[in-house]
N, C-alpha and C positions, 0 to 999 in steps of 0.2 A: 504494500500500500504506500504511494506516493505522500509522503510528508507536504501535499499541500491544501492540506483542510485542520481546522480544529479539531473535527471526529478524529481525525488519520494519525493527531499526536497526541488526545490522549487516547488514543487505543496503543499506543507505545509506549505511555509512561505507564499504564496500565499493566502490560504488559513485564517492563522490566518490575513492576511494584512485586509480580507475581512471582518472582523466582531471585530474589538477594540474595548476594554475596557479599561474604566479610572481607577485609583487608587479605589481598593476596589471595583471596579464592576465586577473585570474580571471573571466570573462566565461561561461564554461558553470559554472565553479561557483554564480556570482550566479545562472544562470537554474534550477540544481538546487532552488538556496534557495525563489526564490523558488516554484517549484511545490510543495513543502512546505508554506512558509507557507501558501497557498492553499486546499493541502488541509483542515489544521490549523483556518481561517480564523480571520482575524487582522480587530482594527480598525483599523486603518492599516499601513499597507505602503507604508515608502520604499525607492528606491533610484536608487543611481549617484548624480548631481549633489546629490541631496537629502539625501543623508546625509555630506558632505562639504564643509567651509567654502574657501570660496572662495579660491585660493594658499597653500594650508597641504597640499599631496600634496611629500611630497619621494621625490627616488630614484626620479621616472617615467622611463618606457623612451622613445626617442626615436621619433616616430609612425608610422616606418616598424614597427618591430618590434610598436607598439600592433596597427597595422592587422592583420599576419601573425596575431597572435594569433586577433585579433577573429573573421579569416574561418574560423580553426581549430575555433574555439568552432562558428561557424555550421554546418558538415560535419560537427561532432560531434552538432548537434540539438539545440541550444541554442535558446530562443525569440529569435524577432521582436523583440518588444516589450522584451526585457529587453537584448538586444544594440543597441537604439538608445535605453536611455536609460544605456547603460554605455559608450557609442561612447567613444574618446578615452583610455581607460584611467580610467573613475568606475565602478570594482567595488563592489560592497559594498551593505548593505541595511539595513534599521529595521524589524522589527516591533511592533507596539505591543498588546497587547488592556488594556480597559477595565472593570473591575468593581464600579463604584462608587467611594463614599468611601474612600478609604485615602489609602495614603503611596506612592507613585512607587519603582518597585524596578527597575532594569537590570542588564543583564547581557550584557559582551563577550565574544566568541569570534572567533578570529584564522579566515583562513579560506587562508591564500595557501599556496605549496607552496615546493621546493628546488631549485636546481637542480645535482641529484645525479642520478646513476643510479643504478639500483634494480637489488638482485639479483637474479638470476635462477636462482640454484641450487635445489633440491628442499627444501634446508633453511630457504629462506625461505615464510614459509607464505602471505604473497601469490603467489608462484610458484606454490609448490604447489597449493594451491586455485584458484588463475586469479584472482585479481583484481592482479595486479602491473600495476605505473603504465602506460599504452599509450600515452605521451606521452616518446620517450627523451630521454633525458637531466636529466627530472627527476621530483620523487618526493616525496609525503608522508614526509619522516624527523623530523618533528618533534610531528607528531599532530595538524596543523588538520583530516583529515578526523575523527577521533574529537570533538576540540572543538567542528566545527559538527553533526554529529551530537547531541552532548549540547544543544549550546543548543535544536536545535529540538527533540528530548522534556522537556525543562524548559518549554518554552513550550506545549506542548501539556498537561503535565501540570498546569502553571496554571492554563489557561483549563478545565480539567475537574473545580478543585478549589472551596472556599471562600475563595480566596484574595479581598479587600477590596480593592482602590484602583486602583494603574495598572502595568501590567509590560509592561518593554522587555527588546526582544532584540538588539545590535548586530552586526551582521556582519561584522568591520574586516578592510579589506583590508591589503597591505601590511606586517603586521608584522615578515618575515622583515627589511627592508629598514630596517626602526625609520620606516617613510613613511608610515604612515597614521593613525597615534594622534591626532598633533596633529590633521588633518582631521577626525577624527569628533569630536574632543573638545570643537570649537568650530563645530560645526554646528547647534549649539544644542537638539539635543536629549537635550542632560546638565544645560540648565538647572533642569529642575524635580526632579531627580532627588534621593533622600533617602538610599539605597543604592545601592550600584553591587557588583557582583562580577564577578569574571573568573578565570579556569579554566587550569590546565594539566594535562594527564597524564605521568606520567609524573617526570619530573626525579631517577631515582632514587632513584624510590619502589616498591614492589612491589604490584602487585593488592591492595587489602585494607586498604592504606596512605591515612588521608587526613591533609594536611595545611593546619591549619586557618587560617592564615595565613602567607603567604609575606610574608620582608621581604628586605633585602638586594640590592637594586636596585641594581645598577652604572649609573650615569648615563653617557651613551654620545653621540659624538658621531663620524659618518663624514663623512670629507672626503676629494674626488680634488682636488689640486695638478697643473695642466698649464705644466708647464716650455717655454718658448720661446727658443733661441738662435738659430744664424744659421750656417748649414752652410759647410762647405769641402773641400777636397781633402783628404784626411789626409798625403796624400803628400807632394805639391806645394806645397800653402799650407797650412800647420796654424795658422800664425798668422790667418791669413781668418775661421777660425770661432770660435765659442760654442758653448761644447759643453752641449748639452741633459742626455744624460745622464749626465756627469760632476758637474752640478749637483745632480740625482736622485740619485745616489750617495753624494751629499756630505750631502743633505738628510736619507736613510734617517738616515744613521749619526747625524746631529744629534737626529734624532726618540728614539732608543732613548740617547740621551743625559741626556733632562728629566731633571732632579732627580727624585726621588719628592718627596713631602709629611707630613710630619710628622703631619697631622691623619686620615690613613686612608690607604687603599687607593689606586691611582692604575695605570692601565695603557696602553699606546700600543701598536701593531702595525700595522706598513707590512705590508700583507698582497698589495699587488699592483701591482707596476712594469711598466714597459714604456717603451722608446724607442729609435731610431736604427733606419738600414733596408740597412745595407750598411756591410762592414768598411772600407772604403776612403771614406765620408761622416762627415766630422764630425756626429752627430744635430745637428738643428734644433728635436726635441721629444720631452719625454716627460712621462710621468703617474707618479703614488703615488695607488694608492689604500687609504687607511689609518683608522685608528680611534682615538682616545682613551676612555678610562673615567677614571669618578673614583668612588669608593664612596658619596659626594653631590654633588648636581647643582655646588656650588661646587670642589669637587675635580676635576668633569669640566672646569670651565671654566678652572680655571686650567691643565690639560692642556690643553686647545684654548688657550689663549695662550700657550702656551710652543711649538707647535708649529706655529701660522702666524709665532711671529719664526724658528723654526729654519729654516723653508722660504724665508722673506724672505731671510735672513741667505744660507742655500747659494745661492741663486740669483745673488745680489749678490756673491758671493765670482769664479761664474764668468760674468760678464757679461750672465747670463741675466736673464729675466724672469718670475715665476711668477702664474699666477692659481688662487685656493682658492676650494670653495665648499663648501657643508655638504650632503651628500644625503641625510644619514639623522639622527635623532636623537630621545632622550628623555631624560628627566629620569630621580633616583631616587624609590622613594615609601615609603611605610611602613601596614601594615594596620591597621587600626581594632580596639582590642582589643575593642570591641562586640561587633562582627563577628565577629569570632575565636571569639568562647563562643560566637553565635549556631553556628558552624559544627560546634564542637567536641562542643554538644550536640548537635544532628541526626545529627552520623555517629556518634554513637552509640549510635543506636537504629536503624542501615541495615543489610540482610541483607548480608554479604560484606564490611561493614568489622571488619579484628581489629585494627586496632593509627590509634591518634588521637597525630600529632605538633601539639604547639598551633602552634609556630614554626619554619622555616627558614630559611634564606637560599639565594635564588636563585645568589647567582655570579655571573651574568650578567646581560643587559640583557634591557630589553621595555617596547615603547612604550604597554603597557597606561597605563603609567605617566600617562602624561597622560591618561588618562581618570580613572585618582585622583586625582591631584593638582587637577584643575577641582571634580569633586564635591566633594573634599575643602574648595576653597578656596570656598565658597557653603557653607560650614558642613555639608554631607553625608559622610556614612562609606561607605568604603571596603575591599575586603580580596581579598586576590589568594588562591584557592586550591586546593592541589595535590591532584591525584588519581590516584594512584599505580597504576600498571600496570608487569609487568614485559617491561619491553621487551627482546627479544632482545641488539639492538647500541645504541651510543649513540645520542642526539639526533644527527641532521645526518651520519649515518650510512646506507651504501645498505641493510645488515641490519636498521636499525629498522623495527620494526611494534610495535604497540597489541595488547595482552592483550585481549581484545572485552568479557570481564566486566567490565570497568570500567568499562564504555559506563554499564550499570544501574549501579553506586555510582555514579558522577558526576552522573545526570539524580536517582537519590532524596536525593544529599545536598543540593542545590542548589537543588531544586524544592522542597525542605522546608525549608529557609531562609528558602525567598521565602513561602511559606505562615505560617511563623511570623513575619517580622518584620510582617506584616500585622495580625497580633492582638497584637505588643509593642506597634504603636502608639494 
């Protein structure tokens, strides 16, 4: 079905709603994409390995869980071809079309899912209408199915326009996990790039609502610390052991301990413990798996150093041993005021936009970031922005669903962006 009707996208956002993938599984969403592309037809078409720089994936799943995926995707009807050059967990895709002389213009779209379950009452309208997630226990609540939906009618409505020079479409996996920014962002095809934009719905914004740049970027860094002591009797010999999670205990509390920072925002949250396997065993191991922000990327960092000495420190307190490692992470960034007017004019000349916010701030994190921050750092403009839907329940929520009219303001504010910076240049 030709992407050029409203039925025709959300029967595809519909569609991917119905079958989600986590960070680094999306293996039938990549083969979705890439049958779009296709149809669309594009001038180059990468994916998996090629859109991704070489040990720069963080937060992959371990290859037993990759494989389950992979076969899931397959049973689902997933292609051939796209499930062997995505083997491994390398999700994700590059379209590129070609229109002459211009200026190089891209454009990210997160594509990964939750893993949440999804309502199932008559009052969620996935439910109700039958497109609710067929994959339990996880769930679009955050809008990548509406977000890769919008890139491919922006790219289709590109290649149909008078648009001048060269237009990307990135398909990034892994955002949920903040894993895959960095990969796409130095896979080198953000080198040539002049503009970049990247999309969210939603954030608290209502259908109708655009917002023309988003700033506000919590810089974000996740790290699991696995505690190793040395087991005993509890009874018998309590002197014999090192206690694992009494180490983890001692570490939480040192974490929610960091000084804040005089210079901004700062935040930390041990969001997931675990250790020892019987009341009667001294533990021999356990984990944190926790988070820092800083409101800039130098506020995150010196959160991330205050909280590998607090975890050195708890460990060494109780004889233990800790190893840290980073599995998720982005920088903060800031939108290109360019960019911002570029946006600000376009939605306001879009059927269904009433109300233009120039600025926001996000709150939270998003490894879009590193796809700004590179354009940015090669002298290119940037700008993150919101497209307001009113979603029933929160983000990261089982009641969230995408208001569908938003689908059309997102592909005409964005598609006419890229139209226009064509003829600024």
């Amino acid at each position: 079905m030709s992407l050029t009707s409203h039925d025709a996208l959300v029967a595809l956002r519909r569609d991917l709603h119905r079958y989600p993938e986590p960070a680094w599984r999306e293996f039938h969403t990549t083969s979705r994409i890439v049958d779009e592309l296709e149809r669309i037809g594009v001038d180059d078409l990468f994916i998996g390995r090629e859109v991704l720089a070489d040990g720069e994936r963080m937060g992959v799943p371990d290859n037993e869980e990759l494989a389950a995926w992979h076969e899931r995707a397959r049973e689902a009807g997933a292609r051939e071809d796209v499930l062997a050059k995505t083997e491994g967990g390398y999700t994700g895709a590059v379209a590129v079309i070609e229109q002459g002389e211009g200026p190089t213009v891209a454009l990210r779209v997160d594509i990964d899912a939750l893993p949440q379950r999804e309502a199932d009452d008559d009052d969620h309208v996935p439910a109700r209408e039958g497109f609710r997630s067929e994959v339990d226990g996880y769930m679009h609540a955050c809008g990548h199915d509406a977000h890769t939906t919008i890139g491919l009618g922006i790219l289709r409505r590109v290649k149909e326009s008078d648009f001048q020079g060269t237009f990307k479409v990135l398909f990034q996996p892994a955002e949920e996990v903040v894993g895959g920014g960095k990969a796409m962002a130095e896979s080198g095809h953000l080198d040539d790039v002049d503009h970049l934009l990247a999309l969210h719905v939603g954030l608290d914004h209502p259908t109708g609502e655009v917002v023309a740049g988003i700033d506000g970027f919590l810089a974000v860094s996740h790290l699991h610390a696995e505690f190793t002591g040395h087991p005993g009797h509890a009874g018998a010999r309590p002197e014999e052991g090192r206690n694992a999670v009494q180490a983890m205990a001692a570490a939480v509390q040192a974490l929610y301990g960091i000084p804040r920072h005089s210079d901004g925002a700062t935040r930390v949250n041990a969001g997931r413990v675990e250790g020892g396997t019987a009341t009667n065993i001294i533990p021999e191991s356990a984990r944190i798996e926790a988070e820092v922000r800083g409101e800039t990327t130098d506020l995150k960092e010196y959160m991330l150093e205050r909280a590998d000495e607090a975890l050195a420190g708890a460990a060494a307190t109780y004889g233990c041993e800790v190893d840290t490692h980073i599995v998720g992470d982005a920088p903060s960034a800031t939108s290109d005021e360019k960019l911002v007017e570029r946006v600000a004019d376009v939605a306001g000349g879009v059927d269904g936009v009433d109300s233009i916010v120039r600025r926001d701030d996000l709150g939270g994190s998003e490894d879009a970031t590193y796809l700004m921050q590179y354009v940015q750092d090669r002298g290119g403009r940037a700008c993150y922005v919101g497209i307001g839907t009113s979603h029933p329940g929160g983000h990261h929520t089982a009641t969230f669903d995408v208001d569908e009219p938003s689908i059309a303001i997102g592909i005409d504010t964005l598609a006419g962006v890229v139209e226009r910076l064509s003829t600024d240049s």
